[in-house]
C-alpha positions, 0 to 999 in steps of 0.5 A: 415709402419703399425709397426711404426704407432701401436709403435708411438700411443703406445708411445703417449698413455704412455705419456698421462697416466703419464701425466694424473697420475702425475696431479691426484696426483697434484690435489689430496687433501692434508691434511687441516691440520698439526702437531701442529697446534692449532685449535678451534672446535666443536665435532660433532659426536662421536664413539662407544668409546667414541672418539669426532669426529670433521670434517673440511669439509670432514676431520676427526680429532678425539679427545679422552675424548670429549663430543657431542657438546663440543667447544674445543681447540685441537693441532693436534698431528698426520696427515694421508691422511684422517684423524688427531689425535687431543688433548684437551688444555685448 
């Protein structure tokens, strides 16, 4: 009897794991943005190579050839979980 309970506790326990997984990765954050979509922004910061960083939140997009405080239009051209590539136009 002691078998069965320890295997349907086992059991339960499993079930709530992949529960708890499969709503961790619904409410994981997703991307603000996506490949090709036109944004207007400020750099606020950039690096040691000269790269303009500009943040939606805590979202990073980086854009070469940018200055500190420079208002742009960028197309986003790559996008990973953390970050995205952006481009200057106009």
């Amino acid at each position: 009897m002691c078998a069965k309970l320890e295997r349907k506790r086992v059991k339960e326990k499993q079930g709530r794991l992949s529960f708890v997984d499969d709503l961790l990765y619904k409410l994981a954050p997703k991307p603000l943005v996506k490949e090709g979509d036109v944004l207007k922004v400020k750099v606020t910061e950039t690096t040691i190579d000269k790269v303009g960083v500009a943040r939606i939140g805590l979202f990073k997009i980086s854009i070469p050839n940018t200055n500190l405080g420079e208002e742009i239009k960028i197309r986003i051209k790559a996008v990973s979980e953390e970050e995205a590539l952006g481009e200057k136009i106009g």
